[in-house]
C-alpha positions in Angstrom: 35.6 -90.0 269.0 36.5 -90.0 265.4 33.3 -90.8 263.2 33.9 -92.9 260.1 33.8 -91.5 256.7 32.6 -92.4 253.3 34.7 -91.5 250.0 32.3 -90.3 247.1 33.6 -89.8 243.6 31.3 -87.4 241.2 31.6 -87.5 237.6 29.9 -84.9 235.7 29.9 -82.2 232.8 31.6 -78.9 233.3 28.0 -77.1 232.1 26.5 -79.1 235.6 29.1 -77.9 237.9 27.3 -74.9 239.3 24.2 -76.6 239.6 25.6 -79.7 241.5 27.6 -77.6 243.8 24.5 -75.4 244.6 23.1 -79.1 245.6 25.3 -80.0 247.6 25.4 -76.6 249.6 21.8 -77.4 250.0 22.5 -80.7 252.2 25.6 -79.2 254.0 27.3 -82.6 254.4 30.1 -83.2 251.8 33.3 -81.7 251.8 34.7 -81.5 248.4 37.6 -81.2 246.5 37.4 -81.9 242.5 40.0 -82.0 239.4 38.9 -82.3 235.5 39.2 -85.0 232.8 39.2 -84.7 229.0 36.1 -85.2 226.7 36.2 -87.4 224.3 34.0 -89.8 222.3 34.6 -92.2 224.6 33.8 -90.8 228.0 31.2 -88.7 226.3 29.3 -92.0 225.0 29.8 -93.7 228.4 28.1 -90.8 230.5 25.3 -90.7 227.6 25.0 -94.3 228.7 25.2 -94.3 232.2 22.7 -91.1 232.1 19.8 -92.9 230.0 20.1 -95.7 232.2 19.6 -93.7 235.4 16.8 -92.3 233.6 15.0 -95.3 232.8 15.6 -97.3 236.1 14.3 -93.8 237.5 11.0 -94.1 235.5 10.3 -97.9 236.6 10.7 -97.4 240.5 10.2 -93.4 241.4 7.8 -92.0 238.4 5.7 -95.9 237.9 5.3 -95.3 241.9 4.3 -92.1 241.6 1.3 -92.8 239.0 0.3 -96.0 240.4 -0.2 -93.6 243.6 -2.3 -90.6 241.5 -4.5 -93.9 240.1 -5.2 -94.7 243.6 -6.1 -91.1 244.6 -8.0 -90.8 241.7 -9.7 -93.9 243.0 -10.2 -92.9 246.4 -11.8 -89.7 245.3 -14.7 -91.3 242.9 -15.1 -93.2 246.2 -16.8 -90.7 247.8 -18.1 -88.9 245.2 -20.4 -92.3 244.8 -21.1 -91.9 248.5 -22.3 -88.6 248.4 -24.6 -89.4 244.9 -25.8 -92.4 246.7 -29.0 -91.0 248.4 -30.0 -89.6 244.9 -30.2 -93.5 244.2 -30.8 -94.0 240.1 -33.0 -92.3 237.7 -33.0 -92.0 233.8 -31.3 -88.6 232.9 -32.6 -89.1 229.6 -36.6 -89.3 229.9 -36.4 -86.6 232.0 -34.7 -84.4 229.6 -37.5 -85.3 227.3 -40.5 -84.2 229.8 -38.5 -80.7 229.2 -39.2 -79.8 233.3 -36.2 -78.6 235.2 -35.5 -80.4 238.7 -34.3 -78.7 241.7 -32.1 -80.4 244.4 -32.3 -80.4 247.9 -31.4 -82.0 251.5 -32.5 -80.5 254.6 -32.9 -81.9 258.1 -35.5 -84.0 258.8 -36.8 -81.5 261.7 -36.8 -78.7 259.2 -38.8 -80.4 256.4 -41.8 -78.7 256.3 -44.9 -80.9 255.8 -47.1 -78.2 253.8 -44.4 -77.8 251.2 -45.6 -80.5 248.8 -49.0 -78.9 249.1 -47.2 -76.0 247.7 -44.7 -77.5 245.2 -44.3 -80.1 243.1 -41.9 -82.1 245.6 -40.6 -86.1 245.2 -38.9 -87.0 248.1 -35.9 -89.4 247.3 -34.6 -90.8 250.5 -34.2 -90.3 254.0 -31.8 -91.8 256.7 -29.7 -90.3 259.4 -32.0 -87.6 260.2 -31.4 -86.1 256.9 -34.1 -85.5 253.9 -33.1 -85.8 250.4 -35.7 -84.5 247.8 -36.2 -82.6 244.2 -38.7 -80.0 243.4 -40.5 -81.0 239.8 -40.9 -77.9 237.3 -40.9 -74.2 239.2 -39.4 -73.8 242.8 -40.0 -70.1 242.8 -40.1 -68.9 246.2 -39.1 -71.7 247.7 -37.2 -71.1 250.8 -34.3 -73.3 251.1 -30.9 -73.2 248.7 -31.2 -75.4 246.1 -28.3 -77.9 245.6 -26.3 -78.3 242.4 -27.2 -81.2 240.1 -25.2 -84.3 240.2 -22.9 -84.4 237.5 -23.4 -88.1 236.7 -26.1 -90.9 238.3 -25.4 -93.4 240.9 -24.8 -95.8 238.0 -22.5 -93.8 236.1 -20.5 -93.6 239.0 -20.2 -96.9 240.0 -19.5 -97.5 236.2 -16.6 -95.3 236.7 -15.1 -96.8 239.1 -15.1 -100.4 238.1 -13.2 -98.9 235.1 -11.1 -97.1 237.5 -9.9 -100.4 239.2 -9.6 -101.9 236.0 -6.6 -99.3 235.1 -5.6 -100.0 238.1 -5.2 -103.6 238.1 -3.9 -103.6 234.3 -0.9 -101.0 235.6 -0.2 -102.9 238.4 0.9 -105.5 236.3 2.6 -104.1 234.3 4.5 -102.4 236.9 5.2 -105.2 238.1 6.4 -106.7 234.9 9.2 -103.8 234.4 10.0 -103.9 237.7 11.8 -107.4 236.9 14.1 -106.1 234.4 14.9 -104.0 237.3 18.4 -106.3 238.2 19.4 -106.3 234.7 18.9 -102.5 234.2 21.4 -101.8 237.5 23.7 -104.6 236.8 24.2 -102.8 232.9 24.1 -99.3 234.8 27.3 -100.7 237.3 29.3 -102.0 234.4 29.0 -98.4 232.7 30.3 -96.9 235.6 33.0 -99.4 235.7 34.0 -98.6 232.4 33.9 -94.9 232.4 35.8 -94.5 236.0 38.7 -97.1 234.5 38.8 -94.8 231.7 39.1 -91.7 233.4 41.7 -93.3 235.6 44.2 -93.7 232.6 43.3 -90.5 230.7 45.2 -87.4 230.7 44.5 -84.2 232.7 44.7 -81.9 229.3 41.9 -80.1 228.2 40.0 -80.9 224.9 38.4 -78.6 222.6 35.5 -80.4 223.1 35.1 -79.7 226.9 36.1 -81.3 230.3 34.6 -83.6 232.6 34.5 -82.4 236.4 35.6 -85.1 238.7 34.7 -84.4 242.5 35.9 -85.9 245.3 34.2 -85.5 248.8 34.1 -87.6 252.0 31.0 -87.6 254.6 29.8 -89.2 257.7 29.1 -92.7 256.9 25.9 -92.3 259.4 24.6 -89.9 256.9 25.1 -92.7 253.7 21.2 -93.3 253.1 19.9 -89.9 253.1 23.1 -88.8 250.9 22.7 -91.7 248.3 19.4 -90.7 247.8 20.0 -87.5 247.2 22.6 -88.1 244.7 20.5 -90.6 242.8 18.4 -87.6 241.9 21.3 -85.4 240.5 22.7 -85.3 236.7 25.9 -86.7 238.3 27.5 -90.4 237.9 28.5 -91.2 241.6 31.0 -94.1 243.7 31.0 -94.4 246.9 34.0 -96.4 249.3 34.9 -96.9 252.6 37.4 -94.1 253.5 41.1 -95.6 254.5 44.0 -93.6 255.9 45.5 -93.4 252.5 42.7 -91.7 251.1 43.6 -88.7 254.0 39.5 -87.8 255.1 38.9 -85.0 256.4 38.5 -85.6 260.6 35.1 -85.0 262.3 34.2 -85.5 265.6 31.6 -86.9 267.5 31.5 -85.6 271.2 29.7 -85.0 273.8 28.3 -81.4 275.0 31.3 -81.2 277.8 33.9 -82.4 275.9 32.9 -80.5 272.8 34.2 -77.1 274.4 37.9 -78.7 274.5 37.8 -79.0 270.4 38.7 -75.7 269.9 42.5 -76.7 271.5 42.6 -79.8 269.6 42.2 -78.3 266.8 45.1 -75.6 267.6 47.9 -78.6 267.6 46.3 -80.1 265.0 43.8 -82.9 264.2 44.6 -86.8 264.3 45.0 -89.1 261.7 42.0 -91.0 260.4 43.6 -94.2 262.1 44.7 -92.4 265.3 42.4 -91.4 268.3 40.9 -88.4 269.4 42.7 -86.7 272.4 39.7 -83.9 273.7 38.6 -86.3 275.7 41.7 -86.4 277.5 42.3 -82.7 277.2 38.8 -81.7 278.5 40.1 -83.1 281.8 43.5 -82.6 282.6 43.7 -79.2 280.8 40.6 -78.4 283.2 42.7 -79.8 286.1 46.3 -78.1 284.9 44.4 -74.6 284.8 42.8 -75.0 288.2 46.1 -76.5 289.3 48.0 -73.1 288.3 45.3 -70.6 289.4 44.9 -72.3 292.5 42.4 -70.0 294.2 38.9 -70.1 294.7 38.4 -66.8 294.8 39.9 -66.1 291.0 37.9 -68.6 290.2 34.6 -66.9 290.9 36.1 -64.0 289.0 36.5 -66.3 286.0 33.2 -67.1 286.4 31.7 -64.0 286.2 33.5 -62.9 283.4 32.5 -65.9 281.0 28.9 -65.0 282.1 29.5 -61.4 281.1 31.6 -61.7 278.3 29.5 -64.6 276.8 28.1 -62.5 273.9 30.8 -61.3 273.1 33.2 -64.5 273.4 30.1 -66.6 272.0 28.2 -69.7 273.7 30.8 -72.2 273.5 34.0 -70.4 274.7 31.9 -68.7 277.5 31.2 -72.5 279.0 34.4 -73.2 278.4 35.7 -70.1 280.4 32.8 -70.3 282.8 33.9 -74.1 283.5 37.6 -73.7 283.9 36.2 -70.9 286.9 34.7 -73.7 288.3 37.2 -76.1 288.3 39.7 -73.5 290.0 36.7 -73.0 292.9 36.7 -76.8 293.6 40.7 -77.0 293.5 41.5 -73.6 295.3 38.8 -74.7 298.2 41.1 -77.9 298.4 44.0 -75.9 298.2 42.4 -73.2 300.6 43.0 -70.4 299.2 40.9 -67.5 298.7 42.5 -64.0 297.1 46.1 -65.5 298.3 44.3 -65.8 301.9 44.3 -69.4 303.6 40.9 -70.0 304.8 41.7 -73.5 306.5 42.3 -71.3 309.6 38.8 -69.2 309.5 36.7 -70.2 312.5 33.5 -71.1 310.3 35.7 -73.5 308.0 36.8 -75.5 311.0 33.6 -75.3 312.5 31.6 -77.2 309.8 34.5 -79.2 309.6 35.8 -78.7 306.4 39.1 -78.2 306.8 39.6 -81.4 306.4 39.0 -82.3 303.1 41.7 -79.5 302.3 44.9 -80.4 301.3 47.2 -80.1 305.4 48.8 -76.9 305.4 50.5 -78.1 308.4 52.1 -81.1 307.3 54.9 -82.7 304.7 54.6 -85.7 302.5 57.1 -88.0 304.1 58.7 -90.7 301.6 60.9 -92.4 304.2 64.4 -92.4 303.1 64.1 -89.5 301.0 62.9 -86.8 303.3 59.3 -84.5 303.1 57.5 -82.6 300.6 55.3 -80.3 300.1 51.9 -81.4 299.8 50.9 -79.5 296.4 54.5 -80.4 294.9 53.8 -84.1 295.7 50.2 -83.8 293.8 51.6 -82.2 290.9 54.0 -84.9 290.5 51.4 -87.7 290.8 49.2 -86.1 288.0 52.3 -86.1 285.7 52.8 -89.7 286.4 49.0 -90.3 286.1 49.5 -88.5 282.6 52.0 -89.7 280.8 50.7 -93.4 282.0 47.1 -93.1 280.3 49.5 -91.6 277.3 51.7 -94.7 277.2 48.2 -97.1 277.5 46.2 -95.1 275.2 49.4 -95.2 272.6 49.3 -99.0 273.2 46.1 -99.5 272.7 45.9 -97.4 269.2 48.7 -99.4 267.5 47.1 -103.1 268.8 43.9 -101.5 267.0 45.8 -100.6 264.0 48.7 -103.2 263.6 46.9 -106.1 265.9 48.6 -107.3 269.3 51.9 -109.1 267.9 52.6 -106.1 266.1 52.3 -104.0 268.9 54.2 -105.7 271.6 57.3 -103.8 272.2 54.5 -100.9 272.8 53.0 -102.9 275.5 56.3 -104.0 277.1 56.9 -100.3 277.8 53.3 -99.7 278.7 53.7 -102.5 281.4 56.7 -101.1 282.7 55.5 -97.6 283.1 52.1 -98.1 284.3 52.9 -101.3 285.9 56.0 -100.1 287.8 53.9 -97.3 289.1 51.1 -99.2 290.0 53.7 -101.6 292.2 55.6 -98.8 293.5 52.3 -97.1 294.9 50.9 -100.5 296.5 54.4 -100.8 297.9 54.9 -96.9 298.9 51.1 -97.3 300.8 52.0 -100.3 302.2 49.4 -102.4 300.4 52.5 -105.0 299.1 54.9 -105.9 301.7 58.3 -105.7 300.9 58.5 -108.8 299.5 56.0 -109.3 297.5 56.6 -105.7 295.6 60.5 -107.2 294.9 58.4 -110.3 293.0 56.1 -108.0 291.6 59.0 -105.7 290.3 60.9 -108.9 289.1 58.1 -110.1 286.7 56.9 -106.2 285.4 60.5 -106.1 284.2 61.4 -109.5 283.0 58.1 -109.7 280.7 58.6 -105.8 279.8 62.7 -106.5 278.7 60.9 -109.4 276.7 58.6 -107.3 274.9 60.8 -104.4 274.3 64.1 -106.3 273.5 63.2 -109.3 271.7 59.6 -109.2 270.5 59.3 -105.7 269.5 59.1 -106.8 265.4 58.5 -110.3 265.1 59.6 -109.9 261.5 62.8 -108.9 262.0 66.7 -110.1 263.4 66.5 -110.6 267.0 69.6 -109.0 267.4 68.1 -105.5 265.3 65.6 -105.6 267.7 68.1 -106.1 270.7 69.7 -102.6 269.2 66.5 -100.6 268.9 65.4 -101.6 272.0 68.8 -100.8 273.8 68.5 -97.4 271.8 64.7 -97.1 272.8 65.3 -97.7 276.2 68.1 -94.8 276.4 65.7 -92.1 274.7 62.5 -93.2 277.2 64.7 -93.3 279.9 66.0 -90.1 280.0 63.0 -88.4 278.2 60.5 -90.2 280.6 62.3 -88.1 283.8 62.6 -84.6 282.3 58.5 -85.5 281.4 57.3 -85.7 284.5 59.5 -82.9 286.2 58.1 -80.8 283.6 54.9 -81.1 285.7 56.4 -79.3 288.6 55.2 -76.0 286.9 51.8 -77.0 288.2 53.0 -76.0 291.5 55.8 -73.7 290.9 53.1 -71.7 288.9 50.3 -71.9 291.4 53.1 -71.1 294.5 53.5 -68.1 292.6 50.2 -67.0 291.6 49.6 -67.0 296.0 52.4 -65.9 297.3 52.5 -62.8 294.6 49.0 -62.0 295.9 49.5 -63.0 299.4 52.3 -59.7 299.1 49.6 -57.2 297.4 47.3 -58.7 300.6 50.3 -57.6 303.1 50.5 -54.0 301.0 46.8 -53.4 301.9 46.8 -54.3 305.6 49.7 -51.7 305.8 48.7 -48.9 303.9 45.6 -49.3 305.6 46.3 -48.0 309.0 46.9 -44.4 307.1 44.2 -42.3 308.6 41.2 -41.9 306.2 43.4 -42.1 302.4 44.5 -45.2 303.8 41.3 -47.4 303.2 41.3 -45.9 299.7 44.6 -47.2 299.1 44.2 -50.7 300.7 40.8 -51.0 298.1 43.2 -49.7 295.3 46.4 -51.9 295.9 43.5 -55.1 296.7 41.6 -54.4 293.1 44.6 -53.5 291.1 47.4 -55.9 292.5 44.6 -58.9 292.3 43.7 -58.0 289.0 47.1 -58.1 287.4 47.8 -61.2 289.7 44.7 -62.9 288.0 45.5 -62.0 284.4 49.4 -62.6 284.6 48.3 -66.3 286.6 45.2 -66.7 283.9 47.9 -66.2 281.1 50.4 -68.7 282.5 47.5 -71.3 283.5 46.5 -71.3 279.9 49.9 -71.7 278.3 51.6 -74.2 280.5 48.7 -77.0 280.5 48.7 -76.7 277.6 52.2 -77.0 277.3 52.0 -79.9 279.5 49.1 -82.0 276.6 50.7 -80.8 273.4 54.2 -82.2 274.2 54.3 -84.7 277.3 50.7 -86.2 276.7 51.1 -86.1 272.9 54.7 -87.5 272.9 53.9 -90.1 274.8 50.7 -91.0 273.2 52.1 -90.9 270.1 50.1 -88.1 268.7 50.4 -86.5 265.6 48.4 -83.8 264.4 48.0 -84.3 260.8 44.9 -84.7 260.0 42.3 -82.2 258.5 38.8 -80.7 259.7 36.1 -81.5 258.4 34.7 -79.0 256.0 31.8 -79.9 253.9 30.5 -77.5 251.5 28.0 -75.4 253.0 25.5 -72.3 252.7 27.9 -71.0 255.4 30.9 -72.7 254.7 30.9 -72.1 251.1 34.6 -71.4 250.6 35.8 -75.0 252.1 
């Protein structure tokens, strides 16, 4: 899946450049390109503008904010510094100071107060509640055993003084937040005009330097899903920003979104060539059938447990992602050599155990021909290769229709679906006739109306803007190239089988050189281990080689042909602490 893109343009002054690159390295999600413009007066005064404006509408809604919220914390905190002076209650700080005797303050637990103490010193008690004592000591408290409290640094009074004239701030700024906050509309609609101006400007000004200086331009696409946390981010830099939908003209970089499985597969998208930002993205479809065309080739469980265990053991080396990758095309050749039964080149539909538990039978007959009456028999594995070609090419021919009805609507796309319905529809007929599903008569009705509507679509309402009879001669053309390009496509997918025919029988011979070297005396079981490890070996890399080129072979051109592919697209790149160079 191809995500969707956003198109930023960044206007700033060369002397910011370093600064707003390091910025964007820091959130790792733009990829960037940039140019420069001239300074002038003009431009100059436009970005002084623009800037000032950012900084004021900045003030009202992030830095009013931000005080309003140290007022309230300021609030919150006189709170319960009033709760804590609140047992003290009120006294005169004055006529105290004029008695000249220092008090002492204390709180202690109620179960600790000792009762002789104000036999001993001079001791007022001032309240007690919640099993707590709270009491000052009049003139000396020498010797006395507890820690003496600090002071309080106002009275109960003074506090709640404070804080009425606390909420009195409070109330006065709110309102006057609130009253900046209305020329708020007025502030953005003069700070959009500016930007107007100055990116019309730029737009028709040369690309020579001035003595003065330059202006940087920057242009970089990201992932729209990321648009909030990216607008606010560039709200906060010195830069004037714009920000569009990406279209296919403005070529965006290609990013997609996949799932853990299909993921693995990017790496051979990417080596034909990524799509267009208004074509489709084939790993999907490669993730399978290049899974299935490598399995198909190797063709022996056996190999693939060797494939296995060198993804596993090679997985530091070849890295997390390619190890699964290799470690899942080994399992995909277990499941398809078990159905092929073969085993290092050995047929294991005949072992006693395999029959016994019966599971010979969901291998493909080893024993039997595919029998198309008429036309003779085949070989089972020949037959399948041929029916995953078909298979192929049809999903390309669908998925090819259904890109262009997406990008030029259904009209526009109709000589696209009259070949679609005659490929996929012809085979779909021919198989419910071959399996006896239609009788004979019905698949000549079925066959009749698949190719009348199909001749419609491809001969005559292919361009509905143009001469019928232009569109009689493309189609006429059209229907020689598909015709003869559609057969030499789906021969090309007897390789599946010539390949995997060859990988068995090449080590069903280093099998036979064993068994006969091996009835040598004693040197003889050395040489049967030594033709089985080294004849398998080359057998598995020479079979691992050809499995990897030809399915790949068989997405790059059939599928992509077909499909209507074209790798011209770019990866996405964004500018990052590790990616710094893109």
């Amino acid at each position: 899946m191809i995500d969707r893109m956003t198109r930023y343009s960044f206007i700033l002054l060369s002397q910011q450049k370093e600064e707003f690159l390091r910025e964007l390295q820091e959130l790792g999600l733009v990829d960037i390109t940039r140019s420069s413009k001239p300074v002038d007066d003009t431009s100059s005064a436009l970005l002084s503008g623009i800037e000032s404006l950012k900084k004021e509408i900045k003030d009202i809604t992030e830095g009013s904010d931000a005080h309003l919220r140290e007022l309230r914390a300021a609030l919150a905190g006189q709170l319960g510094e009033r709760e804590e002076l609140r047992p003290w209650g009120s006294w005169d700080r004055s006529m105290l100071a004029e008695t000249g005797l220092p008090l002492h303050f204390y709180k202690v637990d109620a179960k600790r107060f000792n009762e002789q103490w104000p036999s001993q010193f001079a001791i007022q008690k001032v309240s007690e509640e919640g099993g707590r004592v709270w009491f000052v000591i009049v003139g000396s408290n020498e010797g006395f055993p507890l820690r003496e409290l600090p002071a309080p640094a106002m009275t109960l009074a003074e506090s709640t003084a404070a804080i009425e004239e606390r909420e009195r701030e409070i109330a006065l700024y709110s309102k006057a937040l609130k009253d900046r906050s209305s020329e708020l509309p007025q502030l953005r609609s003069e700070l959009a005009a500016k930007q107007d101006e100055l990116s019309r400007y730029l737009a028709g000004a040369t690309g020579e330097d001035a003595a003065a200086g330059s202006l940087v331009v920057f242009e970089g696409f990201a992932p729209t899903d990321d648009t909030s946390t990216l607008e606010a981010a560039f709200d906060r830099m010195p830069v004037v920003w714009f920000a569009d939908s990406a279209t296919v003209e403005d070529k965006p970089p290609i990013r997609f979104r996949n799932k853990k499985f299909v993921s693995m597969f990017e790496v051979l998208t990417d080596m034909y060539g990524r799509p267009s930002y208004d074509g489709f993205d084939p790993t999907p479809f490669i993730s399978i059938f290049f899974t299935l065309f490598f399995a198909f080739c190797m063709g022996d469980a056996g190999y693939g447990l060797v494939i296995i265990l060198l993804g596993f053991l090679l997985r530091k080396m070849l890295g997390k992602q390619t190890s699964a990758l290799v470690m899942t095309l080994g399992v995909a050749t277990v499941v398809i050599g078990f159905f092929f039964h073969n085993f290092f080149s050995m047929d294991i539909s005949r072992w006693g155990f395999i029959r016994s538990l019966g599971l010979n039978k969901v291998m493909v007959p080893s024993d039997s021909k595919f029998v198309v009456p008429g036309m003779g028999e085949y070989d089972w594995n020949m037959v399948l290769a041929l029916v995953c070609g078909v298979i192929h090419i049809s999903l390309a021919q669908f998925t090819k229709a259904c890109v262009e009805t997406r990008n030029k609507g259904f009209l526009g796309s109709l000589g696209t679906w009259g070949w679609t319905l005659l490929i996929v529809g012809g085979v779909a007929v021919g198989a419910l006739g071959l399996l006896k599903v239609f009788d004979s008569s019905v698949t000549k009705i079925a066959i009749i109306v698949v190719g009348v509507v199909s001749a419609l679509c491809i001969f005559f309402l292919r361009d509905l803007h143009k001469n019928p009879l232009i569109n009689f001669g493309n189609g006429l053309w059209e229907t020689y190239n598909t015709a003869t390009g559609l057969l030499s496509d789906v021969l090309s997918y007897l390789r599946l089988y010539a390949l995997g025919l060859a990988g068995g029988l090449l080590g069903g011979a280093f099998n036979d050189l064993a068994v006969m070297v091996r009835g040598n005396g004693g040197l003889g079981w050395v040489w049967f281990v030594v033709l089985l490890v080294v004849g398998h070996v080359l057998n598995i890399a020479m079979s691992g080689l050809s499995a990897f080129v030809h399915p790949l072979r068989l997405n790059f051109l059939e599928f992509f042909k077909n499909a209507g592919y074209e790798g011209t697209g770019r990866k996405y790149a964004p500018l990052a602490k590790e990616n710094t160079n893109n």
